[in-house]
C-alpha positions as CSV (number, residue, x, y, z in Angstrom):
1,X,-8.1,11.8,28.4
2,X,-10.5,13.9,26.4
3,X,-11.7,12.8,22.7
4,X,-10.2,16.5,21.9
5,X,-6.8,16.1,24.1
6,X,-6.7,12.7,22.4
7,X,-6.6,13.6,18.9
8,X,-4.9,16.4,19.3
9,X,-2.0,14.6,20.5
10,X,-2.4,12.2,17.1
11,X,-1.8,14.9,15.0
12,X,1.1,15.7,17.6
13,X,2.5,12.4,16.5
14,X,2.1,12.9,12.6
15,X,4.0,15.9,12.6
16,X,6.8,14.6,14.8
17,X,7.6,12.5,11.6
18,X,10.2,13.2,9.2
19,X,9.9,12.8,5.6
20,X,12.5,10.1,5.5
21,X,10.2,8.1,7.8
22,X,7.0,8.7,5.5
23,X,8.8,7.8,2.3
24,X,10.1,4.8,3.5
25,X,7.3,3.8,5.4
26,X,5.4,4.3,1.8
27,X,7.7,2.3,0.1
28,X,7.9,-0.6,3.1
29,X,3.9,-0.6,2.7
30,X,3.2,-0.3,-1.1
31,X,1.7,3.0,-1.1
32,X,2.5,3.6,-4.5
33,X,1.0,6.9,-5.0
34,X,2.2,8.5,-2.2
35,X,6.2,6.9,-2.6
36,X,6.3,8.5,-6.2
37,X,5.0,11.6,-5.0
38,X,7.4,12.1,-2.0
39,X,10.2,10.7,-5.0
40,X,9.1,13.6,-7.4
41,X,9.6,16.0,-4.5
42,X,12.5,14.9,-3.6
43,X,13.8,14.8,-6.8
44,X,12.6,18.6,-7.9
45,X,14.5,19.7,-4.1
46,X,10.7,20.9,-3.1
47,X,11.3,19.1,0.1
48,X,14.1,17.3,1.8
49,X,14.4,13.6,3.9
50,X,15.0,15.4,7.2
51,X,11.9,17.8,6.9
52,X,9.0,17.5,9.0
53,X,6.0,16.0,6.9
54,X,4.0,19.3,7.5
55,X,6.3,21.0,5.3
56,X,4.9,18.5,2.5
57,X,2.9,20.5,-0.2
58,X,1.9,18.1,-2.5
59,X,0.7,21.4,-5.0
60,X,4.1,21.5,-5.4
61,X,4.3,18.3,-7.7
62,X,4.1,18.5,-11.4
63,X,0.3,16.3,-11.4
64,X,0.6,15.1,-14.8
65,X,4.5,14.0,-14.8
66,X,4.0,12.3,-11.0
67,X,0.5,10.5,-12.7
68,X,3.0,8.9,-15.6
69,X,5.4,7.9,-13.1
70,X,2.8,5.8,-11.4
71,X,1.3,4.4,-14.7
72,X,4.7,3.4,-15.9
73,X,5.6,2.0,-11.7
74,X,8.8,3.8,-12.0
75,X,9.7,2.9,-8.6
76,X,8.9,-1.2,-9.2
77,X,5.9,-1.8,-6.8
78,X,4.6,-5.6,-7.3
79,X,2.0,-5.7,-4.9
80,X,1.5,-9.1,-3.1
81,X,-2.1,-9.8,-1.9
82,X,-4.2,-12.7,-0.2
83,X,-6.4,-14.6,-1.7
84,X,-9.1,-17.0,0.2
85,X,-10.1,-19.7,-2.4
86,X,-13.1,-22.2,-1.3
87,X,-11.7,-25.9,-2.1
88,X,-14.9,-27.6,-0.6
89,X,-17.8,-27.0,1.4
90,X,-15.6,-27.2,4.7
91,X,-11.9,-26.1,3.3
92,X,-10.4,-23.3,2.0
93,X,-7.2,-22.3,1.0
94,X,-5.2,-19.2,1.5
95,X,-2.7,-18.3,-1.3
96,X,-0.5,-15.1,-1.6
97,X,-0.5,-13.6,-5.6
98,X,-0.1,-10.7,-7.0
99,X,-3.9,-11.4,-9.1
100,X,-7.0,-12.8,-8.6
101,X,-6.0,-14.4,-12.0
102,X,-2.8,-15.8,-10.7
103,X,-4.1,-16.9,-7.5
104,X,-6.8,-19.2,-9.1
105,X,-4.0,-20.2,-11.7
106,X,-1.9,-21.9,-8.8
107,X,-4.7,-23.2,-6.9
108,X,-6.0,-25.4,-10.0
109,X,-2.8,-26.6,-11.2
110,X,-2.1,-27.3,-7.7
111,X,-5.2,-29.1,-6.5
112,X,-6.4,-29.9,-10.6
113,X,-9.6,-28.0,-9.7
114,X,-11.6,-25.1,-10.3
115,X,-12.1,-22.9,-7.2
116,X,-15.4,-22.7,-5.5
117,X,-15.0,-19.3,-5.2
118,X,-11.8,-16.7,-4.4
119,X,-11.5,-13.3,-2.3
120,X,-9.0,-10.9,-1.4
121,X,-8.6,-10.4,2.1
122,X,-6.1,-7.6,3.3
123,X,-3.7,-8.5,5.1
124,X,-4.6,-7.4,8.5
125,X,-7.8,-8.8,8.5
126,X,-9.6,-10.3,10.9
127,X,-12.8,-12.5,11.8
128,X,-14.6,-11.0,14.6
């Protein structure tokens, strides 16, 4: 297969999804801009759950009512993240928070230490 026949066919795929896929997949990931959008479109009848997502104009969205959606999380997202936090020179200690703040929080009133040092990882990462 061709680099060209290849990602043609990728775009194939990303149009053979409906909108009711996108938006949940958007809600089932966190993507919190992109939820409200498709919610505001939905909402205004711009675009329905069973169209295709190439029939998704986001022009179509009122900018400025969408952008206080998000600022006010009208939809509820609490985003979870991963935090690696160095204990000792050899151990370090993996904690799921919604801050860097919170994560450091636990880890000293857990272990009654201050961190080494703390990192967000996402959450498909991996050590190559």
């Amino acid at each position: 297969m061709t680099k060209q026949s290849a990602d043609k066919k990728r775009k194939s795929r990303c149009y053979d999804m409906i909108v009711k896929e996108l938006y949940s997949d958007s809600l089932i990931y966190e993507e919190s801009s992109l939820a409200h959008y498709l919610y505001h479109l939905l909402a205004e009848k711009k675009i329905s759950l069973e169209d295709d997502v190439s029939k998704v104009d986001f022009n179509q969205a009122n900018h400025p009512l969408v952008a206080e959606m998000i600022r006010k999380n009208l939809l509820g997202f609490h985003k979870i993240r991963i935090y690696s936090l160095k204990r000792n020179q050899n151990e370090f200690i993996f904690i799921y928070a919604a801050s860097e703040q919170e994560a450091i929080q636990f880890f000293c009133e857990t272990y009654h230490q201050l961190p080494l040092n703390c990192h967000e990882y996402p959450l498909d990462w991996e050590d190559l």
